[in-house]
C-alpha positions as CSV (number, residue, x, y, z in Angstrom):
1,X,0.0,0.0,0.0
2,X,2.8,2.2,1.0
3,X,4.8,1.4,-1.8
4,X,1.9,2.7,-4.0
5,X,0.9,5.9,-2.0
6,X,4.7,6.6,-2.9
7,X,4.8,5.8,-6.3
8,X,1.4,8.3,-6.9
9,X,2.9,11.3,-5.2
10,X,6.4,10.9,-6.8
11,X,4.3,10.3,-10.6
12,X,2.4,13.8,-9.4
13,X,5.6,15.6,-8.2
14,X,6.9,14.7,-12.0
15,X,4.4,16.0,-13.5
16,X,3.9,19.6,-11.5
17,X,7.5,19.8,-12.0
18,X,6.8,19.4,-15.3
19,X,3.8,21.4,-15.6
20,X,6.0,24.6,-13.9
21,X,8.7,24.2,-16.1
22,X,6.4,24.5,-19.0
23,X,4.3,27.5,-17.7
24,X,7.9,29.2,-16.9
25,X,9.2,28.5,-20.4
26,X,6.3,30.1,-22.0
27,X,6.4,33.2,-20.3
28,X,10.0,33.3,-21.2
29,X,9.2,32.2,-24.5
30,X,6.5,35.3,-24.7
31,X,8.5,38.2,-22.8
32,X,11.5,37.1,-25.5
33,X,8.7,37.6,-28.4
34,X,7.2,40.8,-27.1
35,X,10.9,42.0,-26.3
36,X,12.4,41.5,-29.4
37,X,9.2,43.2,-31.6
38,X,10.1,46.3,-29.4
39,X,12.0,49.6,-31.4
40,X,15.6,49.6,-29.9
């Protein structure tokens, strides 16, 4: 049972790492678009 529990909340932890990693990149990803379309 524990051995499950464990496996669940490592599988989630992946994933919102994931998930963050993906929201932070695109706002990155956006700021560099926005940025670059700017007049220097």
């Amino acid at each position: 049972m524990t051995d499950k529990a464990n496996n669940e909340r490592e599988a989630d932890g992946s994933a919102d790492a994931l998930a963050a990693t993906a929201i932070i990149s695109l706002i990155v990803l956006t700021m560099y678009i926005w940025l670059s379309g700017m007049p220097s």
